[in-house]
Each structure stands twice: as C-alpha cells, then as structure tokens.
N, C-alpha and C positions, 0 to 999 in steps of 0.2 A: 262270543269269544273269537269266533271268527271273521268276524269285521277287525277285531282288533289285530288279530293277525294281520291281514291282510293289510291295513294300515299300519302296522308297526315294519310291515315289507316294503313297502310302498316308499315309507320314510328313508328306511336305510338305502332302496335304492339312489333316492332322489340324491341323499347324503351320498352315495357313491359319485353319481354323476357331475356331482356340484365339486365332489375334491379330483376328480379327471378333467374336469371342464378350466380346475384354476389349475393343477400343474400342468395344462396348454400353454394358458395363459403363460407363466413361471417359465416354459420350457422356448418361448420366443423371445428372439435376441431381442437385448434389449439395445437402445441406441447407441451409436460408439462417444458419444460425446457423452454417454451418464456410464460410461464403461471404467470403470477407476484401475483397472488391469493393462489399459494403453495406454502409448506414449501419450504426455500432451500433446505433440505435436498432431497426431493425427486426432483428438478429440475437440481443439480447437478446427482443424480442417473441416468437420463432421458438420460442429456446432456453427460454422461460418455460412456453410452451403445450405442450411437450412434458414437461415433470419433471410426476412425481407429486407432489402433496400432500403426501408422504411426505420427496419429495425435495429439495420447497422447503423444507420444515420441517428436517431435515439440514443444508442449505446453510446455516444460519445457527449451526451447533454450532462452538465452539472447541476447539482441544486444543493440546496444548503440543510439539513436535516437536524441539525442539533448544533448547543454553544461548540464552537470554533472545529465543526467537520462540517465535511461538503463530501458527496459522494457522486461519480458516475452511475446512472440511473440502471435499474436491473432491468430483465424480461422476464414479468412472470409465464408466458405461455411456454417458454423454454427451459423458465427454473432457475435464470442468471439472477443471483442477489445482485443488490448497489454493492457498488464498492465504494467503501467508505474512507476519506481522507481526511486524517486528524491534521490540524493547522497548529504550527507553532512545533519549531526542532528541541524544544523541552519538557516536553512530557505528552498528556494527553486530556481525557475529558475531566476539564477542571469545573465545570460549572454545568449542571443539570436545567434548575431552574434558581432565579433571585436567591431564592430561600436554601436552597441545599447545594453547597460545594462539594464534590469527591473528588478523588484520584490524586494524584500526587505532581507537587512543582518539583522536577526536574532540574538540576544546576543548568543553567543559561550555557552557549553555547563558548562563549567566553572564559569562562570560568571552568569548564571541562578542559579547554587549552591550557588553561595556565597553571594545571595541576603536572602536564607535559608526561601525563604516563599513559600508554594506550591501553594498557591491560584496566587500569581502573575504568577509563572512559568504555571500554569494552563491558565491563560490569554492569555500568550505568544503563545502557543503550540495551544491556538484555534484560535487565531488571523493567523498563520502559516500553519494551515490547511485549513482556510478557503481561503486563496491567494491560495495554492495547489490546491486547490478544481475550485479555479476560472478559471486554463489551463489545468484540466483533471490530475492532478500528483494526484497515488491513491494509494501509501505509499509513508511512507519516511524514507531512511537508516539512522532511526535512534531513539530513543538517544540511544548513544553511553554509555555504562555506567559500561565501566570496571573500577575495582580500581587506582588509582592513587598511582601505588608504588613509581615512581623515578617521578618527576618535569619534569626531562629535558626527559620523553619518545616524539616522536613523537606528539603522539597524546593526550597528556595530555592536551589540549585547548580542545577537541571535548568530553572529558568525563567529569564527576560529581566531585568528593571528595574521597578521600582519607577514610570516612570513610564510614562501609559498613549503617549504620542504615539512616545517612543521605542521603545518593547514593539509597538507598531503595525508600524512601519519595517522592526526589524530580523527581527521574523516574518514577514512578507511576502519578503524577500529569501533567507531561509532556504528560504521555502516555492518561492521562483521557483527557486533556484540544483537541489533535492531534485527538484521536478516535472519540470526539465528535462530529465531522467535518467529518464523514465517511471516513477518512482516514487512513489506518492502518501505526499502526507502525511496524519498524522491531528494536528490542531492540539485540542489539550488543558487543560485540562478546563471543559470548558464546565459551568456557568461559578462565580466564586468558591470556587472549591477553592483557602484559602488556608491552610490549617492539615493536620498531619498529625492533632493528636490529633481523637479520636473524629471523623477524618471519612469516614466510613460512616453515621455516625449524626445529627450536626451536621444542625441550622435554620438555616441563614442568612437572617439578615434585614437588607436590604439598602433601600435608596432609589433609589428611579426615579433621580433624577437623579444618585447614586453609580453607580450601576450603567452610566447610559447614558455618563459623565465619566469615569470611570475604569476600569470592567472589560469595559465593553463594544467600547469604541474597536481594538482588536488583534486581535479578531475578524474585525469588518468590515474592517477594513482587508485582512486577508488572507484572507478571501473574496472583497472584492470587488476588488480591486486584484492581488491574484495567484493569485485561482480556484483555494482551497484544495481540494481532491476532498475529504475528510472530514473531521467533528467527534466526536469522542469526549464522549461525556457528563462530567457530574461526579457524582459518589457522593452529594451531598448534595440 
C-alpha cells in the first residue's frame, strides 16, 4: 500500500513538473514574425532577418503545382507556405486531373466589360475569390487589362475595352470585388502588351502622351482607387 502511495506521489509530482516545465515553455516569447498581434510590417522585418541569403534567393523560384497555378515556393524551416497563383483573370481551378473538372468558368474578361456595370462585375470577382479562397489559391493572374487595339489579338477575350476610361472602372471593381476576399490580384501586363505575335521579343514604341491617354489610365486607376497589391510586368 505503500509503495503505491509512494508512486501514486511520485506520479503527480512528475505530472506537476511536466505542466511547470510546458507553461515555461508557453510563458517564452514567441517569435515576432509568428506574432499575429503586430504590424506586418515589423513581422515581415523579423521574418526577413532570419532567412539566409540562400533562402531569400529561393523565395523568389516558381514552379508549377497543379492545372493552370504556379506558386512562389514556401520555407518550411520558417513555416512560409507557396504562395499559390491561379492563371487565367476568369475563374480558378478548372481541371484537377483528365478525368475530373471542378470549380467554375467565370465570364471572360470581355464580357464582364460589356455588361458596363461595376457593381455586378464587383459581384463576380467576390463570388471568384471566395471559391479561390475555398482551395487555398491566394492571387489570381489577373485582370488582364491591356487595351484592346486589334480584335483579332490573342488575347483580346481575356482583357477589358478598348477604351481607356471604361477599362479603368471596370478594373478597379474587379480588383475591389477579388481583394475583398483576401485575395490578391496581379493586374496585367504592364504595360502595352498588345499583340501576341513575337511578343517576347517586340520594341514598343509608344508616345508619352499615348501612353499617359490611353494605356496608362487603368492602371492607376486600379492602383490608386482600389489598391491593387500587384503588377505583373510585360514581356516587352
């Protein structure tokens, strides 16, 4: 009986020491960059000063992960997931594997113009972030929102209008309806990516005051009126 005492004491100490020993543990800051009570700012600063050279240099590799996303690659020693970028300014993950289609086609980029209302397009783009939001996709390439010189360019389905005031508008609504579903956009291609052919290679040569009238206007506009989070280059 008294052996069992004696280890029935024994136990509860250990048990004492074992829940002193983890609220030490519990009771040590924890890093500022897993601190969810600070600014970003300074949890990005935290998180920066600790990755190697090595590791910031990583941080900026793509790779392709699934049908039509590509993500910036994570750290797992630090906890940073991929960030994952759905391709295509119409929806999201439309194809899993051959055999099984999900998610939903989105109206074309086109066709969200020519409705000319931003509150529906607004609709659109939150109903479209929120299915992103539902498989972890945390931007999307997109909208697309170069001008619309020639009809028959490539990509004239995946961009706005032809003209710049309304291509302004209905970007900006896209971009507010998308962001407000924590998902960023990346508004594209900055800038005069207006032709498919050879453009990788294409000089464009443009006029200040073309540029500031016309291609420039839908940019700013959805920068600064609905604080686009990213721009995608153009190839030229």
């Amino acid at each position: 009986m008294k052996d069992k005492r004696r280890l029935s004491f024994a136990s509860i100490i250990a048990l004492l020491l074992l829940t002193v020993g983890t609220g030490n543990a519990m009771a040590q800051e924890i890093p500022d960059y897993k601190n969810p009570e600070l600014a970003v700012e300074k949890r990005v600063a935290d998180l920066l000063d600790r990755m190697t050279l090595e590791e910031k240099c990583y941080q900026l590799v793509g790779k392709s992960v699934d049908y039509n996303q590509e993500a910036l690659t994570g750290n797992e020693r630090l906890g940073i997931p991929p960030f994952i970028i759905v391709h295509g300014p119409f929806g999201g993950k439309f194809k899993r594997t051959p055999q099984m289609q999900i998610g939903t086609y989105f109206p074309v980029s086109i066709a969200m113009a020519a409705t000319w209302s931003e509150a529906l397009v607004e609709e659109i783009t939150m109903a479209m972030g929120a299915e992103m939001n539902s498989w972890g996709g945390l931007a999307n390439a997109g909208p697309a929102m170069n001008i619309i010189r020639d009809p028959r360019t490539g990509r004239s389905f995946e961009y706005f209008t032809e003209d710049p005031f309304l291509n302004g508008k209905i970007t900006a609504s896209y971009t507010r309806g998308l962001q407000s579903q924590k998902v960023a956009v990346i508004i594209k291609h900055y800038i005069c990516n207006n032709q498919e052919l050879n453009r990788h290679g294409i000089n464009v040569t443009v006029s200040d005051r073309a540029l500031r009238e016309i291609y420039l206007p839908g940019y700013k506009e959805a920068v600064v009126n609905a604080d686009a989070r990213i721009i995608m280059g153009a190839y030229n």
